[in-house]
C-alpha positions in Angstrom: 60.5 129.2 112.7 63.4 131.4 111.3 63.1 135.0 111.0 63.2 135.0 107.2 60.4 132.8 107.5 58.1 134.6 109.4 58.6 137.4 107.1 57.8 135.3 104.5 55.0 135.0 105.9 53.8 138.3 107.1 54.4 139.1 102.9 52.2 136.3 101.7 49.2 137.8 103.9 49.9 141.2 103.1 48.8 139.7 99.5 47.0 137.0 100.0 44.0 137.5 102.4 43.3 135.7 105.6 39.6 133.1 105.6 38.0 135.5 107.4 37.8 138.2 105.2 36.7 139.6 101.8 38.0 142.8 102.4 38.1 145.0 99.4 37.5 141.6 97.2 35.6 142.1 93.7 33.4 139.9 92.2 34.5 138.4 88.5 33.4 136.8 86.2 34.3 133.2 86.7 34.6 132.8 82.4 36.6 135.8 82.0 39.7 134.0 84.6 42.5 131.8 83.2 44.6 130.0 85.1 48.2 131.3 86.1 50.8 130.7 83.2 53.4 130.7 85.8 52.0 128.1 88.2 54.2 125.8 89.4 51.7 123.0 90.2 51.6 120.5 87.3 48.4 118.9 89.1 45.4 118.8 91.2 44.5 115.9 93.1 41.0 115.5 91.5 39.0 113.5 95.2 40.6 116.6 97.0 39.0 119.2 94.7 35.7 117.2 94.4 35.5 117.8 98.1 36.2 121.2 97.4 33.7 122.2 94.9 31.4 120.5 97.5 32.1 123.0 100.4 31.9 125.6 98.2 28.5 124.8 97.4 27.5 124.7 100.6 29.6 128.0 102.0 31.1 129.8 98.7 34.3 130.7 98.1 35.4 132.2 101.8 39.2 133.5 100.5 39.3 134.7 97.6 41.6 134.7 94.4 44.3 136.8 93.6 44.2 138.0 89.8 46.2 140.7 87.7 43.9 142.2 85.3 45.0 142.3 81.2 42.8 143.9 79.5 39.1 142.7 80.3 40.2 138.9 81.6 41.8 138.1 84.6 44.5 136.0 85.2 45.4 133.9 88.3 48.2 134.8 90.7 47.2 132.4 93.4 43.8 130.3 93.7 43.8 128.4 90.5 42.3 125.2 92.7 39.4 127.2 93.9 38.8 128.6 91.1 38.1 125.2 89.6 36.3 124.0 92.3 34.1 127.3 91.6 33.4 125.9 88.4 32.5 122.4 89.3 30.3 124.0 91.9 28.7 125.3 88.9 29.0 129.2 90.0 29.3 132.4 87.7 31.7 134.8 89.8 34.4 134.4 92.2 35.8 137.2 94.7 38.8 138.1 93.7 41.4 140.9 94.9 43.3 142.6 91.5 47.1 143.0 91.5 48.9 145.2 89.4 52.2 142.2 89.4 54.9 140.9 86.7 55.6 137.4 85.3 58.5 136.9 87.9 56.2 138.1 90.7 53.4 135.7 89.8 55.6 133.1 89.5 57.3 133.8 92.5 53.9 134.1 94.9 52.4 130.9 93.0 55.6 129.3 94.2 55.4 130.2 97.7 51.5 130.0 98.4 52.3 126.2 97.1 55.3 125.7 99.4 53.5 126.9 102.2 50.5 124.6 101.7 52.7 121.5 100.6 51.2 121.8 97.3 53.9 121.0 95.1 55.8 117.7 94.4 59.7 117.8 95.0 59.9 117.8 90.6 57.5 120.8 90.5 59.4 122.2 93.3 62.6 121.9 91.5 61.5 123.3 88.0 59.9 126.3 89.6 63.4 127.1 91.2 64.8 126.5 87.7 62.3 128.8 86.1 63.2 131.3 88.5 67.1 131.0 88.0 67.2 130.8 84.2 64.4 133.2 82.8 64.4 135.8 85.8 68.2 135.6 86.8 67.7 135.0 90.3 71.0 133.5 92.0 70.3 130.3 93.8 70.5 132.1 97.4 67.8 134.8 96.0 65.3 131.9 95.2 66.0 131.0 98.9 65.6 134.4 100.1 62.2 134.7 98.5 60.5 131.0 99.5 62.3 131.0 103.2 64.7 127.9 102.4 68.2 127.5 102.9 70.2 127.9 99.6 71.5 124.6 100.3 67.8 123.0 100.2 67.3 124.9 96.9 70.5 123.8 95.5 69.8 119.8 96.4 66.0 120.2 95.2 67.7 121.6 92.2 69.6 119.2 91.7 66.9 116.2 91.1 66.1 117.5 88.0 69.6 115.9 86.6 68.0 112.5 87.5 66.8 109.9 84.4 63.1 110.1 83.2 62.2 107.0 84.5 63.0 108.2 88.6 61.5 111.2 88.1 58.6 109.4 87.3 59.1 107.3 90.3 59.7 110.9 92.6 56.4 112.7 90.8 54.0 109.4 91.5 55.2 109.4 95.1 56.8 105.9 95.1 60.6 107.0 96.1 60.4 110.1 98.5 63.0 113.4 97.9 65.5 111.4 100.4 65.5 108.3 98.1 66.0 110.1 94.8 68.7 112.3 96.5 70.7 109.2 97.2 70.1 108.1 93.6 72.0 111.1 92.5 75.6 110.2 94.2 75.4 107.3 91.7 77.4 108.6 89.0 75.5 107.4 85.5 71.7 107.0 84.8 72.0 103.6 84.1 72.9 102.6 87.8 70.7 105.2 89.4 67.8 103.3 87.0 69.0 99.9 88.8 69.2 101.3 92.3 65.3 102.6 91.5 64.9 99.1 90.3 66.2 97.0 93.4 64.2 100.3 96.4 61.0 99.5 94.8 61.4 95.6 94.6 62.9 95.6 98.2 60.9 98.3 99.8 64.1 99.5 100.9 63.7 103.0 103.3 66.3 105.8 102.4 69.5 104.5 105.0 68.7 101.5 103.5 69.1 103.1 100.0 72.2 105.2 100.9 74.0 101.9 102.1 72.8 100.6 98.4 74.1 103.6 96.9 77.3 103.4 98.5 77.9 99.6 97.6 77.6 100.4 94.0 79.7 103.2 94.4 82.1 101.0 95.1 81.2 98.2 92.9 81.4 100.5 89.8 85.1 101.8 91.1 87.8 100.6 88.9 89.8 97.3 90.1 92.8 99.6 90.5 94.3 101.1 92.8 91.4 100.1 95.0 91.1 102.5 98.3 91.3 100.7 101.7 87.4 100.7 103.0 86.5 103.5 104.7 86.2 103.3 108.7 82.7 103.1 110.1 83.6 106.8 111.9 85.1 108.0 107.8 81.6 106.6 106.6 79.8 109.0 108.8 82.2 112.6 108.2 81.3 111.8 104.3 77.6 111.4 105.0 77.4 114.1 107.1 79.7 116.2 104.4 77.5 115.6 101.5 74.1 116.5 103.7 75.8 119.6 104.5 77.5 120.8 101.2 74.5 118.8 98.9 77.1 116.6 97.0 79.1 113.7 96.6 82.3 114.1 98.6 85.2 111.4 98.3 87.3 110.7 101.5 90.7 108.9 101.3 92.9 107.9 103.5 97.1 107.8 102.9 99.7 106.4 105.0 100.2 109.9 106.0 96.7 112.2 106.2 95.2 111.6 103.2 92.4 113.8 101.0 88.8 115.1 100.5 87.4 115.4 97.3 84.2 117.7 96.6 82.2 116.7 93.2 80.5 119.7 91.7 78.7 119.7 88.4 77.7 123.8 87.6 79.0 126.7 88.5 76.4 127.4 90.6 76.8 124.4 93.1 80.5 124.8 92.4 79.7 129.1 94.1 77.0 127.2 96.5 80.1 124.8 97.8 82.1 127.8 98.2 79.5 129.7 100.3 78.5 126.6 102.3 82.3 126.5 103.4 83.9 130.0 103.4 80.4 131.5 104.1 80.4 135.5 103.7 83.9 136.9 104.1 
């Protein structure tokens, strides 16, 4: 684990406490608690919080909630799923720790307590990153700073909101993984990227098996003319291992005498993303 992980880490339990201790916990009023406006989680898996409410009945809530007060309700930082298991276990009060916090700070430890418990589809992910970006100003690399990812895995995660309705809807429902609808983005118009969803989910086809689909529609949507000579199996693996690195499509073509590399940006932000992956800090 990376340094900027484990500090990540050690700032998460600074705010959220450990299941073995109520420590300076209240207990609320369970009616008086809304759920966190900011919460990046779109939905609960309703067996898993069935299961929850059950334990609860049996134990109580062991960790409890983090809130920020307004006024005399409370509203949820992190522990919005146990807080409705709470109420399907039928009880009145919750413990709860109060927060003095802002919008962006809710949003932000929502984020992370949801990364760090694999909470979040790759879509929820992705928006929350948005959010982040476009109503807090955050750069892409301070989104990264705060949730312990590269800024290259923001940018790609990022980038699958650009996809067509109906492969999100394919991502969110868990039928194409994050690796599958990443492919789909190389594909340069929704119309083929809804054909390529079409023919993975008729074939079962894995993600190399999607790339190689990817790449022969690439080069069946080309124009005729001038058509570039194929690219070496050895060429086929520097652009592969190009667009993993930088998060975008990347052209390679040969001439008689060297040839070129073309990068594909489509913001300004992966276009400054590119140039740190490259350049770096200097």
């Amino acid at each position: 684990m990376s340094r900027q992980r484990r500090a990540l880490g050690r700032g998460l339990d600074a705010l959220i406490p450990t299941t073995e201790t109520k420590t300076g916990a209240s207990e609320i009023p369970i009616a008086r608690v809304s759920p966190n406006p900011h919460q990046p989680r779109q939905a609960i898996n309703e067996e898993s919080l069935a299961e929850l409410a059950a334990s609860i009945r049996e134990h109580g809530v062991i960790q409890p909630l983090v809130v920020t007060q307004i006024g005399d309700e409370y509203q949820i930082i992190t522990g919005e799923r146990r807080w409705r298991a709470a109420q399907l276990a039928g009880l009145t009060t919750v413990p709860a720790l109060i927060k003095e916090t802002t919008p962006q700070q809710m949003l932000e430890l929502a984020l992370v307590e949801n990364i760090q418990r694999a909470d979040l589809n790759p879509l929820e992910e992705a928006a929350a990153y948005r959010q982040l970006m476009d109503e807090f100003g955050l750069t892409q690399e301070e989104v990264a700073e705060r949730v312990g990812k590269s800024r290259v895995a923001v940018a790609n995660t990022v980038r699958l909101l650009r996809l067509p309705d109906e492969v999100k809807e394919a991502l969110a429902a868990g039928r194409i993984s994050e690796g599958h609808a990443r492919a789909l983005l190389s594909l340069p118009t929704a119309r083929l990227q809804q054909q390529a969803l079409a023919t993975i989910e008729k074939r079962g086809l894995n993600v190399r098996q999607t790339e190689a689909l990817v790449r022969q529609m690439q080069t069946e949507s080309q124009e005729p003319a001038p058509r570039p000579e194929p690219l070496s199996p050895q060429d086929r693996d520097v652009v592969e291992r190009f667009q993993s690195r930088l998060g975008t499509k990347v052209n390679l073509v040969r001439g008689k005498k060297g040839g070129r590399v073309v990068i594909h940006f489509y913001s300004e932000e992966e276009l400054q993303a590119i140039y740190e992956a490259i350049v770096g800090d200097e």
